[in-house]
C-alpha positions in Angstrom: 115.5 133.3 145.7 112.6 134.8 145.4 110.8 136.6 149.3 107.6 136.1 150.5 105.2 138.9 149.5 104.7 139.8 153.7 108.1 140.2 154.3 108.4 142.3 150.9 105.3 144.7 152.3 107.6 144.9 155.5 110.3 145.7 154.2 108.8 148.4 152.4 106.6 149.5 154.7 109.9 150.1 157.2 112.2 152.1 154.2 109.4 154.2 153.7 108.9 154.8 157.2 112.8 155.3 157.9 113.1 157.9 155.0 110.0 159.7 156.1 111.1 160.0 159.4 114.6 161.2 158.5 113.1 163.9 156.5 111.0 165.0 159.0 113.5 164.6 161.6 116.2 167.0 159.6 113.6 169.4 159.1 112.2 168.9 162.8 115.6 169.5 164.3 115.3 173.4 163.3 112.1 173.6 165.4 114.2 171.6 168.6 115.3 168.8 170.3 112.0 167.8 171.8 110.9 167.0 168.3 113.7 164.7 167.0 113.6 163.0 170.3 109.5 162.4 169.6 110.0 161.3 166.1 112.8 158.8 167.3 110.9 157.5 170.2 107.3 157.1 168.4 109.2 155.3 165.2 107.7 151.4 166.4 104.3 153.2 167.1 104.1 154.4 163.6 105.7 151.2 162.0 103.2 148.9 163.9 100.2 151.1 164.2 97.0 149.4 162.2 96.5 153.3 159.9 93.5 155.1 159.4 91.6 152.5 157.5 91.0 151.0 161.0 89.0 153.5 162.2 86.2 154.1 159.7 82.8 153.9 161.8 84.6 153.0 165.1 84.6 156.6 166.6 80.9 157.2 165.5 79.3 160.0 167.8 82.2 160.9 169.8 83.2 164.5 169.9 86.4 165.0 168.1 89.4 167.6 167.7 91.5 167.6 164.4 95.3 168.9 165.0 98.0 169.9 162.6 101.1 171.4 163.2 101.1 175.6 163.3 102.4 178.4 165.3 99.6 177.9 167.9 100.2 174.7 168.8 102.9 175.0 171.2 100.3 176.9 173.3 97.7 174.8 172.8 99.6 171.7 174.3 97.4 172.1 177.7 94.2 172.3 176.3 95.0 168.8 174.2 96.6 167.4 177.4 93.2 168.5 179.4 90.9 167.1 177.0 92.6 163.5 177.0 90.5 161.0 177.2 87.0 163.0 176.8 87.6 163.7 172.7 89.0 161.7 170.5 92.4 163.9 169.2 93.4 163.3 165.6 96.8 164.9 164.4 98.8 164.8 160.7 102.1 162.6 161.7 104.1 165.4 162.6 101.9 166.6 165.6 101.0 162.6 166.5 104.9 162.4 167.6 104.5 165.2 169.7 101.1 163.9 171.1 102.1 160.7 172.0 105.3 161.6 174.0 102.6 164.2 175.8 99.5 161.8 176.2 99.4 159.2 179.0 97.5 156.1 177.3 97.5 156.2 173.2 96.1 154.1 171.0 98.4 151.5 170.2 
């Protein structure tokens, strides 16, 4: 029997999303526990989230910070955490699971 085409882009869309955050949480687990706790907890956020083509033209004008994962992010953590809610923060996935488990009101 032969599946609807949605629930064949679902069930894609969830493997795909399971293996990549497997990887990333076996390679995430050498850098601690707050990181495979982040990628576990944020899994439905990244699953359900609408993606980037969403958000062409909405955030027109507003000041913005782009974050990816480094050895100075650690220590930048406060400076994100003051400027929530006055910039718009955009982050590669593996910074966004750490973001979100900081943050007080994401985008959902």
């Amino acid at each position: 029997m032969a599946q609807e085409p949605e629930y064949l882009e679902i069930q894609d869309l969830i493997q795909k999303q399971i293996h990549y955050s497997l990887s990333t949480l076996t390679a995430g687990l050498a850098g601690g526990r707050i990181y495979g706790t982040n990628e576990i907890a944020n899994l439905p956020k990244f699953l359900f989230s609408p993606g980037i083509q969403n958000l062409q033209a909405k955030f027109s004008g507003i000041p913005a910070i782009i974050i990816s994962a480094g050895p100075s992010l650690e220590e930048d953590l406060p400076c994100l955490k003051e400027a929530e809610g006055k910039i718009l923060l955009i982050a590669t996935a593996p910074v966004v699971r750490i973001l979100l488990a900081m943050i007080s009101n994401p985008i959902s």
